[in-house]
C-alpha positions as CSV (number, residue, x, y, z in Angstrom):
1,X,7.4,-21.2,20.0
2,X,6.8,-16.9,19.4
3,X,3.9,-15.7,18.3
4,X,5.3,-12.5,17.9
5,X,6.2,-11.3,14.5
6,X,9.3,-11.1,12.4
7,X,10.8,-7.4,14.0
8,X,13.0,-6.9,10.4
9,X,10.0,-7.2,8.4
10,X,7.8,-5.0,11.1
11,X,10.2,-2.1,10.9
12,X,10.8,-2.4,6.9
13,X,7.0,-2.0,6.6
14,X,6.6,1.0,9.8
15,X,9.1,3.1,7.6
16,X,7.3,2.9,4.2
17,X,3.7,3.5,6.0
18,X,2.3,6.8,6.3
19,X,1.9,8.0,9.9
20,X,-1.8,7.9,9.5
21,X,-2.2,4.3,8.3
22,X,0.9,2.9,10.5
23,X,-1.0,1.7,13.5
24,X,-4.0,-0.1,12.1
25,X,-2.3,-1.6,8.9
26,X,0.7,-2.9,11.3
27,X,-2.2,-4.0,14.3
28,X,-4.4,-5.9,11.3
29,X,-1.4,-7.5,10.2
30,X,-0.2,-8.7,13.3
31,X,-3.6,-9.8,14.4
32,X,-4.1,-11.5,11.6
33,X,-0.6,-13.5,12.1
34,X,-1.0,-14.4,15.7
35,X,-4.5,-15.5,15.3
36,X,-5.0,-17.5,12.3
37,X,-1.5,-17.9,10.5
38,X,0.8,-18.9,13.7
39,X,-1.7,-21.5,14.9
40,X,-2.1,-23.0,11.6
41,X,1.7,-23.1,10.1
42,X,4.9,-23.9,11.3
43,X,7.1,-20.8,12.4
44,X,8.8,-21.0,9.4
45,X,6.1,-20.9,7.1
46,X,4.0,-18.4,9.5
47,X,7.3,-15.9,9.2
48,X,7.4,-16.5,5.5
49,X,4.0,-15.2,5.4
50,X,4.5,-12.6,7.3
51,X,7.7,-11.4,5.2
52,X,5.8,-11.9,1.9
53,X,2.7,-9.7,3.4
54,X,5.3,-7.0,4.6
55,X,7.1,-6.7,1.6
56,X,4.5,-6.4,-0.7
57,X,3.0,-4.1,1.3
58,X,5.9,-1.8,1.6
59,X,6.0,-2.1,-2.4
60,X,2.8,-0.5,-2.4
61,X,3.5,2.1,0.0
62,X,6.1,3.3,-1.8
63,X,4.5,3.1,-4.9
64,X,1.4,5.5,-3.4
65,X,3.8,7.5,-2.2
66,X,6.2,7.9,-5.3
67,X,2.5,8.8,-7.1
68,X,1.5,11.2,-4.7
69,X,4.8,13.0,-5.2
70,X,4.7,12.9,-8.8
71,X,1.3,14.6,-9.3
72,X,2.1,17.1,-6.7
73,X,4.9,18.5,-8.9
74,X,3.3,17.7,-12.2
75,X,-0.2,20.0,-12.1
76,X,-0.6,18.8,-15.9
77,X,-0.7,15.3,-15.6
78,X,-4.7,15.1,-15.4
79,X,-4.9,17.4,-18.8
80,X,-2.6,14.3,-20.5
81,X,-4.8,11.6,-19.3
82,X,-7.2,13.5,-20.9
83,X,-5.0,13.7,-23.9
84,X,-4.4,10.0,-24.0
85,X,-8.0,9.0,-23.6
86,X,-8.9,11.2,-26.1
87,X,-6.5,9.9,-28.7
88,X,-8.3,6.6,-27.5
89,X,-11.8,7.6,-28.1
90,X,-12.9,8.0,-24.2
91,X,-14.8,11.0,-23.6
92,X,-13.0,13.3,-20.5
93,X,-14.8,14.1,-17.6
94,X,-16.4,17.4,-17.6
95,X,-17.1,19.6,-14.9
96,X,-20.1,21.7,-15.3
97,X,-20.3,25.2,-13.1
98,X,-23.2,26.3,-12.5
99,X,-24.3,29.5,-10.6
């Protein structure tokens, strides 16, 4: 019986991870499998885990990153939240200089 993960699922997740969060989201995950889910499940059900972690996990990777694209080419997007939650009855955040 492995103990080592599913490599497909592995990979799929490494490319959707930033470089900085890579190592310790993959070496959590793979703790967490070879610890607690492989001793407890079959290897079936322990790699089904494993796939369902991985892919939702790569789902929101690539939703932070789509975000993180998106306000970098949109500078306006904060004034229509503020827009929005003003047509809602929210007060915006104000920033107060002071010298």
């Amino acid at each position: 019986m492995r103990s080592t993960p599913p490599r497909l699922a592995e990979a799929l997740l490494r490319s959707a991870l930033r470089r900085g969060d890579r190592d310790l989201v993959l070496a959590e995950l793979n703790e967490e499998y070879s610890q607690v889910i492989r001793p407890q499940q079959s290897w079936w059900a322990a790699r089904a885990w494993y796939w369902r972690q991985a892919v939702g996990s790569t789902a929101a990777a690539l939703t932070d990153r789509a975000r993180a694209r998106f306000h970098g080419r949109r500078p306006t997007f904060g004034f229509w939240i503020d827009v929005r939650d003003a047509r809602r009855g929210r007060p915006a955040p104000v920033a107060v200089y002071r010298p």
